[in-house]
KETOR-444554 format. One record per residue: residue in three letters; residue number from 1; x, y, z of N, C-alpha, C, O in turn. Coordinates in steps of 0.05 Angstrom, whole numbers, always signed. Each point is the difference from the previous one (the first is absolute). Example, Ala and Ser with C-alpha at 12.3 -4.5 7.8 and 13.67 -1.06 7.14 Angstrom:
REM KETOR-444554
type seq nx ny nz cax cay caz cx cy cz ox oy oz
Ala 1 +264 -114 +156 -18 +24 +0 +18 +24 +0 +21 +0 +13;
Ser 2 -28 +21 -27 +16 +24 +1 -15 +22 +14 +10 +22 +4;
This chain:
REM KETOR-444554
type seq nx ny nz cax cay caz cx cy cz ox oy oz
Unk 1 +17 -24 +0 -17 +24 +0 +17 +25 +0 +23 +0 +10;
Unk 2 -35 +22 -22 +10 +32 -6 -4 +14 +18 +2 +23 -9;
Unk 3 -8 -21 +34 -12 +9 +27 +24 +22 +10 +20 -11 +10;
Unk 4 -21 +31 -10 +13 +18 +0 +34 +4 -7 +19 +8 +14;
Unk 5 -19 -17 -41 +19 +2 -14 -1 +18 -18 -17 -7 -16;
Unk 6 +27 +31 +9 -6 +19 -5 +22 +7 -37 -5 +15 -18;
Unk 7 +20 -28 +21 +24 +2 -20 -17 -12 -29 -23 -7 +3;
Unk 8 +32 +6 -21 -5 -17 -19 +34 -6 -17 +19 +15 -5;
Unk 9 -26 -45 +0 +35 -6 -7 -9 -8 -25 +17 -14 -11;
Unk 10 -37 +18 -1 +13 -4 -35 +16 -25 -13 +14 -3 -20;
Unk 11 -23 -15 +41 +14 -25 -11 +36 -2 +8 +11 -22 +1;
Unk 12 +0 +42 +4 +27 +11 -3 +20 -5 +38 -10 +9 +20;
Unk 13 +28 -19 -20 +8 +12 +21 +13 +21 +4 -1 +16 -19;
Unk 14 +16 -7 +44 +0 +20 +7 +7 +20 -7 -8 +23 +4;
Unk 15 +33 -33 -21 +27 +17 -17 -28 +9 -28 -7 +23 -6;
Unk 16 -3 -46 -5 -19 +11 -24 -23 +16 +3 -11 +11 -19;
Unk 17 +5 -8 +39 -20 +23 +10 +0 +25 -1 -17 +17 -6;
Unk 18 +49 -14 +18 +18 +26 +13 +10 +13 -38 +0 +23 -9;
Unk 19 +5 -47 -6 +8 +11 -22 -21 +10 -18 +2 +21 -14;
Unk 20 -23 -36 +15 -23 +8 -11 -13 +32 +13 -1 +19 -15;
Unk 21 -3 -16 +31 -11 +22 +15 +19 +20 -7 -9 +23 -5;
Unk 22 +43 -29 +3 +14 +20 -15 -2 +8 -24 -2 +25 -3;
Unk 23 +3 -42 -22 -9 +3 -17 -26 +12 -14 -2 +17 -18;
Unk 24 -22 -33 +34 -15 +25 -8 -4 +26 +25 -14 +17 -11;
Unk 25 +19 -11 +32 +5 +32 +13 +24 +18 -32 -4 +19 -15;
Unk 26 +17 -30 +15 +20 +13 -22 -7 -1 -21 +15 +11 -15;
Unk 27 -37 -24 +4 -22 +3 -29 -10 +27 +1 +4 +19 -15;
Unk 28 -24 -19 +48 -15 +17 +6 +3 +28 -1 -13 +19 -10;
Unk 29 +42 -25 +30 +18 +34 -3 +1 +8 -28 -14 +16 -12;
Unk 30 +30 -27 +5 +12 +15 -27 -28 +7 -23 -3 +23 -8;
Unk 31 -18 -47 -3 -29 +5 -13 -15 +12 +18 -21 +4 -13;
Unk 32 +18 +3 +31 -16 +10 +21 -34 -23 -7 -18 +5 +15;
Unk 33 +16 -19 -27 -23 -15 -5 +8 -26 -12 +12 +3 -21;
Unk 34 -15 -31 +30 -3 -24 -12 -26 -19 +10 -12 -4 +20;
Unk 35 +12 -4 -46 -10 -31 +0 -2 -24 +11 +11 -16 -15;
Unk 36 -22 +1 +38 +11 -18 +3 -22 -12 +11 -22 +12 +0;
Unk 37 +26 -41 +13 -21 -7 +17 -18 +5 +18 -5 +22 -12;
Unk 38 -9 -21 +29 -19 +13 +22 +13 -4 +25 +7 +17 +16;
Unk 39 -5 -43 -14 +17 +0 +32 +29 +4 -6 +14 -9 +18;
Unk 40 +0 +20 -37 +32 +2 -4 -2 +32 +6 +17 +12 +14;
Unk 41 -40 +2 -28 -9 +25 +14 -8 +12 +21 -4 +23 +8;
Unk 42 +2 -45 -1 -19 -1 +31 +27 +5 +25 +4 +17 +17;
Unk 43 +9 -41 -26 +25 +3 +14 +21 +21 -3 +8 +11 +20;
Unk 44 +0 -7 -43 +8 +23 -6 -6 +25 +11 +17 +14 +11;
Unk 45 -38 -9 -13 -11 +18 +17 +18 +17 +15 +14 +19 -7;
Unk 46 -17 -38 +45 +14 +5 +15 +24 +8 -6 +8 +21 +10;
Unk 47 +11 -40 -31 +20 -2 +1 +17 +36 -5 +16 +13 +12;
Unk 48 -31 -10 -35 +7 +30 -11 -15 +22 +18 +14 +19 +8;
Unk 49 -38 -19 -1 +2 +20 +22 +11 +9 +25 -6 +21 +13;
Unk 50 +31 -49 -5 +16 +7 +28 +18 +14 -22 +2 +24 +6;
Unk 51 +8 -29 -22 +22 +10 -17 -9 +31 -3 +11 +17 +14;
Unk 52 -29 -12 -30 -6 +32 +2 -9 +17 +32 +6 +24 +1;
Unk 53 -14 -30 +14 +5 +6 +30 +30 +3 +14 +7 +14 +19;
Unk 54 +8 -31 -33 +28 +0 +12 +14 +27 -28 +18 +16 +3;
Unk 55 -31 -19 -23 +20 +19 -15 -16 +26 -3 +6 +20 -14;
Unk 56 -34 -26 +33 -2 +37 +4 +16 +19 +26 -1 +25 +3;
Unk 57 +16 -47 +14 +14 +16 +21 +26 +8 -17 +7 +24 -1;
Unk 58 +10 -45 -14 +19 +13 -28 +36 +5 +15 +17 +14 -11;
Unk 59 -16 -26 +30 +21 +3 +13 +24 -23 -9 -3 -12 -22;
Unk 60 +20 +9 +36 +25 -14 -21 -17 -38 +17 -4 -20 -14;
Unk 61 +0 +22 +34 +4 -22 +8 -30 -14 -7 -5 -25 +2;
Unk 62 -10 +41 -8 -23 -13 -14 +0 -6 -34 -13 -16 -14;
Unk 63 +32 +36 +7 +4 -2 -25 +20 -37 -9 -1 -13 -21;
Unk 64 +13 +9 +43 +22 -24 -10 -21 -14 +17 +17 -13 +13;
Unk 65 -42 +4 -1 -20 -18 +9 -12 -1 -28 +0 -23 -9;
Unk 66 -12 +41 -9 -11 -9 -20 +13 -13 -19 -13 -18 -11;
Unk 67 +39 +24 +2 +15 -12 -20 +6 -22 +9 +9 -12 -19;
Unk 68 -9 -5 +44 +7 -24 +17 -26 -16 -8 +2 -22 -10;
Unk 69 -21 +30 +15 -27 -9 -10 -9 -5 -33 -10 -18 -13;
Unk 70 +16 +36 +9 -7 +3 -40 +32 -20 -13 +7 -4 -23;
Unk 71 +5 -5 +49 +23 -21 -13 +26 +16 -11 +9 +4 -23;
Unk 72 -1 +3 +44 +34 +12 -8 +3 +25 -21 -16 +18 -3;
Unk 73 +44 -23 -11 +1 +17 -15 -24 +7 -29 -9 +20 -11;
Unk 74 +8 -49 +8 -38 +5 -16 -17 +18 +5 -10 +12 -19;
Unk 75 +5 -8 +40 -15 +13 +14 -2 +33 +6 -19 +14 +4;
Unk 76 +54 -8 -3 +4 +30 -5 -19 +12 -18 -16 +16 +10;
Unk 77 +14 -19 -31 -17 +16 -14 -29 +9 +14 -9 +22 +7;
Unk 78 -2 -49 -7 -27 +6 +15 -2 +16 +24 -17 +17 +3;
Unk 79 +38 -22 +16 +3 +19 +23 -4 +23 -2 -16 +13 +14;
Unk 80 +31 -4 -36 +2 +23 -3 -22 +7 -16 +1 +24 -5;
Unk 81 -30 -40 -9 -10 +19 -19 -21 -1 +32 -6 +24 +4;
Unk 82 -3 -37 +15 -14 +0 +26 +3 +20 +10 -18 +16 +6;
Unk 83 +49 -10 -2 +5 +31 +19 -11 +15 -11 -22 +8 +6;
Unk 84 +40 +5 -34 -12 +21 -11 -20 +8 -22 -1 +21 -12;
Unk 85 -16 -47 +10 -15 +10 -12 -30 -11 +3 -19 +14 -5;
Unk 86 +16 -37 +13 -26 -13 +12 -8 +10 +31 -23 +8 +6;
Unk 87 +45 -10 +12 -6 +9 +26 -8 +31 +15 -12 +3 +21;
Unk 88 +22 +15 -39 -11 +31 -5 -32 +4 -3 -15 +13 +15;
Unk 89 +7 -27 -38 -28 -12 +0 -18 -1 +26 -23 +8 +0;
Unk 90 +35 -19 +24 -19 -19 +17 +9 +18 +20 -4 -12 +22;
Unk 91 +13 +33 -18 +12 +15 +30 -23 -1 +16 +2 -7 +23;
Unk 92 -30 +14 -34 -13 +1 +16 -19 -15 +7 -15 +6 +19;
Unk 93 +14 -36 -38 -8 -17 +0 -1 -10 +21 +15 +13 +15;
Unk 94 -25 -31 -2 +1 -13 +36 +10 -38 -20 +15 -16 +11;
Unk 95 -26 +11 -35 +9 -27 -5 -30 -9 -19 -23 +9 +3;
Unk 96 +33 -30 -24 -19 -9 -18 +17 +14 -30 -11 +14 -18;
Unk 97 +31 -20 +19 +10 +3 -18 -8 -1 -29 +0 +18 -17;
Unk 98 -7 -46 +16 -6 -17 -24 -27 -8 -5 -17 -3 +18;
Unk 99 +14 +2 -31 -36 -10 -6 +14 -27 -29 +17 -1 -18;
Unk 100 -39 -17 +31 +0 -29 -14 -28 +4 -19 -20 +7 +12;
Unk 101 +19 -13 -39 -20 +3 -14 -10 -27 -4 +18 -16 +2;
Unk 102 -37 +6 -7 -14 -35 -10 +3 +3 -40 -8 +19 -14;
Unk 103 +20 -39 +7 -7 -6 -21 -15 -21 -3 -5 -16 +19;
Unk 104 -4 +14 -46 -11 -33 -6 +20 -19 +2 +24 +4 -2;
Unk 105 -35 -27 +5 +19 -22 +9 +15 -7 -35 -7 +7 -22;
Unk 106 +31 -24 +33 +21 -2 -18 -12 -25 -26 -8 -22 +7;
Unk 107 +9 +28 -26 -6 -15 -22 +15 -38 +5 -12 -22 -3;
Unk 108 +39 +25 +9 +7 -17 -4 -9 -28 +27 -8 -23 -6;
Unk 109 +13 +36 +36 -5 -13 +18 -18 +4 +11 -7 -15 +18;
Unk 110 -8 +41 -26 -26 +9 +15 +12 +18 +30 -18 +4 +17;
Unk 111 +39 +4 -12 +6 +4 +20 -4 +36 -1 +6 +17 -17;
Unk 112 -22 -16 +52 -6 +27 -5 +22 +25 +1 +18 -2 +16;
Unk 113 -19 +19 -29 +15 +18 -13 -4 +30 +14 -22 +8 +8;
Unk 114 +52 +10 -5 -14 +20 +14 +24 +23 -13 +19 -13 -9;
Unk 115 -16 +36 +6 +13 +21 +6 +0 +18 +20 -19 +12 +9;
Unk 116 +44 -12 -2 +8 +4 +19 +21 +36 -8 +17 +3 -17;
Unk 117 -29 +15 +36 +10 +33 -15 -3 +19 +25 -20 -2 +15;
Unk 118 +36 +17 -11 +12 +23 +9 -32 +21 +2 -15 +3 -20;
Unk 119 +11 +7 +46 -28 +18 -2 +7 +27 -6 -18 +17 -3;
């Protein structure tokens, strides 16, 4: 039973989770909008709105927490488009970064479909 398990693992262990959630947070940043599944959005979610909360304070030591997260030197970029240019956006925001949209389900597996975009 799923009884207050709150994670979703995607089939993946731990290391494939952490990479996935990097990969698309660092889709997200840079298109400011993707495609993807409903619960990969779902999860996601969270994931990118601690990231823009941490890069609206914009200081050095939050700045090398996000690039640690978005996966190393990969990740520089996105850090930096968070600081200065997504997180300006939300100063006065309290949080809800992102809004998840429903698509129709996926042609091939039927699996439901969502975009996932910057408010």
């Amino acid at each position: 039973m799923k009884h207050h398990k709150s994670i979703r693992k995607f089939g993946r262990d731990q290391a494939g989770r952490l990479a996935l959630m990097r990969s698309l947070a660092l889709a997200l940043v840079i298109e400011e909008h993707i495609t993807t599944t409903e619960a990969r959005a779902k999860e996601l979610r969270s994931f990118v709105e601690s990231l823009v909360t941490k890069g609206r304070i914009g200081d050095l030591p939050s700045r090398r927490l996000i690039i640690s997260r978005l996966g190393g030197t990969v990740g520089e970029e996105g850090a930096r488009k968070i600081i200065e240019d997504i997180a300006p956006r939300y100063k006065t925001r309290p949080g809800g970064y992102t809004r998840v949209v429903k698509l129709p389900r996926r042609k091939g597996d039927a699996s439901k479909m969502a975009v996932i975009e910057f408010v």
